[in-house]
C-alpha positions as CSV (number, residue, x, y, z in Angstrom):
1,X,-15.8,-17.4,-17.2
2,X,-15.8,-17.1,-13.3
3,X,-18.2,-15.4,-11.4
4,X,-17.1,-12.2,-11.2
5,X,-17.1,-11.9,-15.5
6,X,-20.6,-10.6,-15.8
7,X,-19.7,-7.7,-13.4
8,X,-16.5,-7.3,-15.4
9,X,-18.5,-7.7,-18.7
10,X,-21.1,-4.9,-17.6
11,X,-17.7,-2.7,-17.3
12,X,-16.1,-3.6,-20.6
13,X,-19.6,-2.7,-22.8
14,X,-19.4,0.8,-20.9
15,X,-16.2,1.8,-22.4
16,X,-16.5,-0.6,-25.6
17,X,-13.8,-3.3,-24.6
18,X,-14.0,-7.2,-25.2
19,X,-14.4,-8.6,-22.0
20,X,-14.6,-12.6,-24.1
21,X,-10.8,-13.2,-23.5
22,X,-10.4,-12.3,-20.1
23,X,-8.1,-14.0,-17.8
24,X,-8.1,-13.6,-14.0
25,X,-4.6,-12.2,-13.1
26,X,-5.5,-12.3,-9.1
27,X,-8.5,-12.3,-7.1
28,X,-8.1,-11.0,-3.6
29,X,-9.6,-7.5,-2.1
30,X,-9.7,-5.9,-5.4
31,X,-9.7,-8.4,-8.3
32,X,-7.2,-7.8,-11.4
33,X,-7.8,-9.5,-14.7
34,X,-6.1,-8.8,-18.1
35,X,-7.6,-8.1,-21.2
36,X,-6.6,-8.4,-25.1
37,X,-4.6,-5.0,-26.3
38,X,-2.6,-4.5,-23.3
39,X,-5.1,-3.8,-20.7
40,X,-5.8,-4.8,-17.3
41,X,-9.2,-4.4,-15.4
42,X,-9.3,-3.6,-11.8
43,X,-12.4,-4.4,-10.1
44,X,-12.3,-2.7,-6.5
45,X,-14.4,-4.4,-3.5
46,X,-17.4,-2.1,-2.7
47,X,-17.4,1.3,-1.7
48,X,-14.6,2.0,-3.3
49,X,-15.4,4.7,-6.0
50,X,-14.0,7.5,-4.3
51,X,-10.5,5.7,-4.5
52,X,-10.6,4.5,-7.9
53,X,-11.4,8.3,-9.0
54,X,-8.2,9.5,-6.8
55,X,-6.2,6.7,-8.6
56,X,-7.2,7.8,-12.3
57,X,-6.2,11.1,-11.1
58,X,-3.2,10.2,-9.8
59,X,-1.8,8.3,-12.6
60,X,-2.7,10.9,-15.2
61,X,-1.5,13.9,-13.4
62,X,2.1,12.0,-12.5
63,X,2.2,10.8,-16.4
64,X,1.8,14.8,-17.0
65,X,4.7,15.7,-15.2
66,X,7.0,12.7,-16.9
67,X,6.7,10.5,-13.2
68,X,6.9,6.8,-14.7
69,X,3.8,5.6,-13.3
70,X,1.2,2.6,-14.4
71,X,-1.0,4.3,-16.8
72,X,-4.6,4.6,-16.6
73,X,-6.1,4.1,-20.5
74,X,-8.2,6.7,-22.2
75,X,-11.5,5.8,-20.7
76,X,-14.0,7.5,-19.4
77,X,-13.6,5.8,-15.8
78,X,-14.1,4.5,-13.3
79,X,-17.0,2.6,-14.2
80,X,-19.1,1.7,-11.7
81,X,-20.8,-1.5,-11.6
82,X,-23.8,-2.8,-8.3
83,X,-21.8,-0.4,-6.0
84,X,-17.8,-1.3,-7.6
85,X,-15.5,0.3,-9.2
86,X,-13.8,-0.7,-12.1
87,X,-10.7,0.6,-13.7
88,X,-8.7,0.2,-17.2
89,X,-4.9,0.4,-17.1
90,X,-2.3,0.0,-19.7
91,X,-0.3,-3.3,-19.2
92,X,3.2,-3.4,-18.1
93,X,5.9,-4.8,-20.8
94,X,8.2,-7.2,-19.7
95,X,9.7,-6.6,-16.2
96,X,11.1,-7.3,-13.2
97,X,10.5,-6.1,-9.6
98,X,12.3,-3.2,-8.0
99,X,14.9,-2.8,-5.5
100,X,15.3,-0.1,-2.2
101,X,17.4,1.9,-4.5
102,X,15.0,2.3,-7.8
103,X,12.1,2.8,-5.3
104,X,14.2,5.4,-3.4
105,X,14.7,6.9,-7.1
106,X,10.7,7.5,-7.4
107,X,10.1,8.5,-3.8
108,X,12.8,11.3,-4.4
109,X,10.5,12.3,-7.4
110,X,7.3,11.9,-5.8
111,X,8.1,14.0,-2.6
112,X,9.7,17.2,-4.4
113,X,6.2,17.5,-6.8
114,X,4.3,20.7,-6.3
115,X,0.6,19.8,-5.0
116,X,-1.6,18.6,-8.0
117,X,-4.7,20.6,-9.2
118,X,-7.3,18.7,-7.5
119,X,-7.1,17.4,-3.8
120,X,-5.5,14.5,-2.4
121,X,-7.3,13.0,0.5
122,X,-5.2,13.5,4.0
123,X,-3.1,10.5,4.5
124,X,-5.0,7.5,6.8
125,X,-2.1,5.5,8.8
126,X,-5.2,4.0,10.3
127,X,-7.2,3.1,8.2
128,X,-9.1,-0.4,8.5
129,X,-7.2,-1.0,12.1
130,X,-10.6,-0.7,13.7
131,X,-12.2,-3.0,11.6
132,X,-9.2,-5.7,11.4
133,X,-9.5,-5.7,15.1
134,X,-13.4,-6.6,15.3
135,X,-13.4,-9.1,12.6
136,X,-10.3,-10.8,14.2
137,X,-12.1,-13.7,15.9
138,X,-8.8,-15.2,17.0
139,X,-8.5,-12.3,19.4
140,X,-8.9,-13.0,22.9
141,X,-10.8,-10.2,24.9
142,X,-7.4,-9.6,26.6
143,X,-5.5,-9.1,23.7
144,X,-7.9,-7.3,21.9
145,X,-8.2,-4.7,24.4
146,X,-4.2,-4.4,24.7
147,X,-4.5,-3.4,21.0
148,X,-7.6,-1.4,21.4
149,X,-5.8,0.9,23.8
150,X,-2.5,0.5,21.7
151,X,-4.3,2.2,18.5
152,X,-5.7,4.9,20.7
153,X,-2.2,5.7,22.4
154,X,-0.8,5.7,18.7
155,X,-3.7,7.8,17.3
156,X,-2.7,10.7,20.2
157,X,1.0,10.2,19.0
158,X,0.5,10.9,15.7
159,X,-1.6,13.9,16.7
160,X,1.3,15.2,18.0
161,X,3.8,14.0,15.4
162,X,7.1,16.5,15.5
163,X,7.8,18.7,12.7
164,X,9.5,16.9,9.8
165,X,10.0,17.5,6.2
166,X,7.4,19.4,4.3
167,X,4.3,17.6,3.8
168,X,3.4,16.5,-0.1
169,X,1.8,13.8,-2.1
170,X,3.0,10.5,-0.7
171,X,2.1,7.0,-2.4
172,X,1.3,5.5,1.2
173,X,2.0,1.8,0.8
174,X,6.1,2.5,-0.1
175,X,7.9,-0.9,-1.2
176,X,10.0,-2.4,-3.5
177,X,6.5,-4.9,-4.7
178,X,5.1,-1.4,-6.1
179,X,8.1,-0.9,-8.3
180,X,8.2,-2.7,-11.4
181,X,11.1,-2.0,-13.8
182,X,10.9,-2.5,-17.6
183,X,13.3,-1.9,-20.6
184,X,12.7,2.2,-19.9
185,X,13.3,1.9,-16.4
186,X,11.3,1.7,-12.6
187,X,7.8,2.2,-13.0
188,X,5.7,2.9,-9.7
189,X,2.7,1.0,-9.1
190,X,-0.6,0.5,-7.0
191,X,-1.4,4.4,-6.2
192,X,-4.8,3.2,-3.3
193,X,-2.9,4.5,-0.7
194,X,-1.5,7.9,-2.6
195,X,-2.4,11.2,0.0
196,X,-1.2,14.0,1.4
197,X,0.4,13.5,4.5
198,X,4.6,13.5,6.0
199,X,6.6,12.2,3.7
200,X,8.2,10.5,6.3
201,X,5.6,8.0,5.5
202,X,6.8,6.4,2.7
203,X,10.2,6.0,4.0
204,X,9.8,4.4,7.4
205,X,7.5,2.0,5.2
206,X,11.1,0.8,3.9
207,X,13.0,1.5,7.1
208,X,10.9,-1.1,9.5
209,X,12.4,-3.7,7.1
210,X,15.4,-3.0,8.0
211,X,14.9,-2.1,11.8
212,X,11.8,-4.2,13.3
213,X,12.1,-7.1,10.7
214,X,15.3,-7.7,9.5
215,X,14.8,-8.6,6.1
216,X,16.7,-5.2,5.0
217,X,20.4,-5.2,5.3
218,X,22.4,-2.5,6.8
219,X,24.1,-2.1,3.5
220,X,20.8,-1.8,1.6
221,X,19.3,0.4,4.2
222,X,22.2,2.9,3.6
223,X,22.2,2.7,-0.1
224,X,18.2,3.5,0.4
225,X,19.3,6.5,2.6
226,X,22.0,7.8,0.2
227,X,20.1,7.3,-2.8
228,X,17.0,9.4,-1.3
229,X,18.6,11.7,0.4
230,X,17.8,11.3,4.2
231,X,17.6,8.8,7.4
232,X,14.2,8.8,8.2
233,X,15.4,7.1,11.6
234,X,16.8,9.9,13.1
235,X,14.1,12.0,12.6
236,X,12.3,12.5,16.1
237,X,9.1,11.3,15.4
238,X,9.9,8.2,13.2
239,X,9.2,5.9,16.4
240,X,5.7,7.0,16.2
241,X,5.1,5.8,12.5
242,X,7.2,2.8,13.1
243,X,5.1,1.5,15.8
244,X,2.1,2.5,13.9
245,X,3.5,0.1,10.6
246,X,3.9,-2.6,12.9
247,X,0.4,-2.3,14.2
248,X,-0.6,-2.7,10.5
249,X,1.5,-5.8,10.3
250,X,0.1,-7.3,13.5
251,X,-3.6,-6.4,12.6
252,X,-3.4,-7.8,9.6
253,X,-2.3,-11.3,10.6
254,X,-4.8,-11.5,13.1
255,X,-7.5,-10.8,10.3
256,X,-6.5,-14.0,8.8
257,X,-5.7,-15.8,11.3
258,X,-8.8,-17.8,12.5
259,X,-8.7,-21.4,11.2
260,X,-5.4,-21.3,10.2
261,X,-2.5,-22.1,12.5
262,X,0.5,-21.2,10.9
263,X,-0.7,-17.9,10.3
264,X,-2.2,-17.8,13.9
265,X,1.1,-18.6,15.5
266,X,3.0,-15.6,13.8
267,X,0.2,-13.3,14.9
268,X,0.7,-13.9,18.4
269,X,4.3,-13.7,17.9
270,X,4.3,-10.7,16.3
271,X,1.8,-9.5,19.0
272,X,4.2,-10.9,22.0
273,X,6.9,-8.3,20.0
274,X,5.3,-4.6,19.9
275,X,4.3,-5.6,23.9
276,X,8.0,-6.5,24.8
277,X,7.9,-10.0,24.9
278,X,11.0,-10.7,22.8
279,X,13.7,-8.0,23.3
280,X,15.1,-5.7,21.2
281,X,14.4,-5.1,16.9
282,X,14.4,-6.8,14.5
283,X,12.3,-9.2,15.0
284,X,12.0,-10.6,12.2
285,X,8.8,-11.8,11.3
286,X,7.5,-14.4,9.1
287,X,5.3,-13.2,6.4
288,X,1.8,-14.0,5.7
289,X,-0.4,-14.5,2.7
């Protein structure tokens, strides 16, 4: 048993599970471990209720309308344990990850839903910059500044995004990782993010693959495109959501950069890029833990 079991345990009693066979399936900001019968716990970090009750939601009301989604079991939840959140979800049979295409499938799906009977919080492109950028100790003053002022120009930006497609329920972290496929086909996963916001969103989330890192090919870029439906690149105001995706990517390797070098020398690399320092996209950048 690890540490976190007896706050796991305290969960399991609630809604009458055996927490004694437990294993840990990962252990970062929200902690996964699986259970006997096909169930997974998800233990959120604090403060997270509100989420955990949006994801329940989420999952049951896209099961409703035949969306393959992870499933949320018949509990009672989320169970709240000293100020966390745990959730119960059915485990995945065997599968594999998904590609562009099959997540293109699901975003088609996803975007043309009618709004769902309770409210979806307003999508939060920046969420957690703030605080990625005060616990970044690696940061000089310079460079935090630079960044500072780069999140306040994007903030007014997106304020002023350009009308696009309709606005809907969009999942809000849009990758091929949050596709898992099984015998029955692409299932989407890991709904945290899921809002109400452009659902432009979603698809520059795949597009900066292809156009600021590289890692995308032009032929799996226009697959994406055809299979969806649309270019997200040439709507007017996709610059503004790529630049703030990249700000994600560069915050977020400053986060974890102090003590580590390898991860420290992408994050200036990356932070060298979105100021200019290393021509045109793609870029492409190195990814970090």
């Amino acid at each position: 048993m690890t540490a976190v079991d007896p706050l796991l345990a305290a969960a399991c009693r609630t809604v009458g599970v055996d927490p004694s066979r437990a294993t840990l399936i990962r252990a970062g900001e929200n902690t996964l471990y699986r259970l006997p019968n096909r169930l997974v716990a998800r233990v959120t970090r604090a403060g997270q209720l509100g989420a955990a009750v949006k994801e329940v939601r989420v999952s049951r009301w896209l099961s409703a309308l035949g969306v393959p989604v992870v499933e949320a079991a018949d509990f009672v939840q989320p169970v709240e344990v000293d100020g966390r959140a745990v959730t119960f979800w059915r485990d995945l049979a065997a599968h594999r990850c998904g590609t562009t295409t099959e997540l293109a499938d699901l975003l088609r799906l996803l975007h043309a839903l009618p709004p769902p009977d309770f409210e979806l919080p307003a999508l939060a492109p920046f969420v957690r910059l703030q605080e990625r950028l005060d616990e970044a100790s690696a940061l000089s003053t310079a460079d935090r500044r630079w960044l500072l002022d780069h999140l306040a120009d994007l903030e007014k930006r997106y304020a002023a995004l350009p009308a696009g497609r309709p606005w809907c329920a969009v999942h809000g972290d849009a990758w091929d990782g949050n596709v898992a496929v099984t015998e029955y086909g692409p299932v989407l996963l890991d709904l945290e993010r899921f809002a109400y916001g452009p659902p432009e969103w979603d698809l520059t989330s795949v597009a900066v693959d292809h156009t600021t890192f590289g890692c995308l090919s032009a032929a799996d870029w226009a697959a994406f495109c055809d299979r969806y439906g649309d270019d997200v690149t040439t709507w007017a105001g996709f610059d503004v959501l790529r630049d703030i995706r990249e700000l994600r990517k560069v915050t977020f390797a400053w986060q974890l950069a102090e003590g580590r070098p390898y991860i420290a020398e992408q994050a200036a690399f990356r932070l060298a890029c979105i100021r200019g320092s290393h021509g045109p996209r793609p870029w492409h950048w190195t990814e970090v833990p």
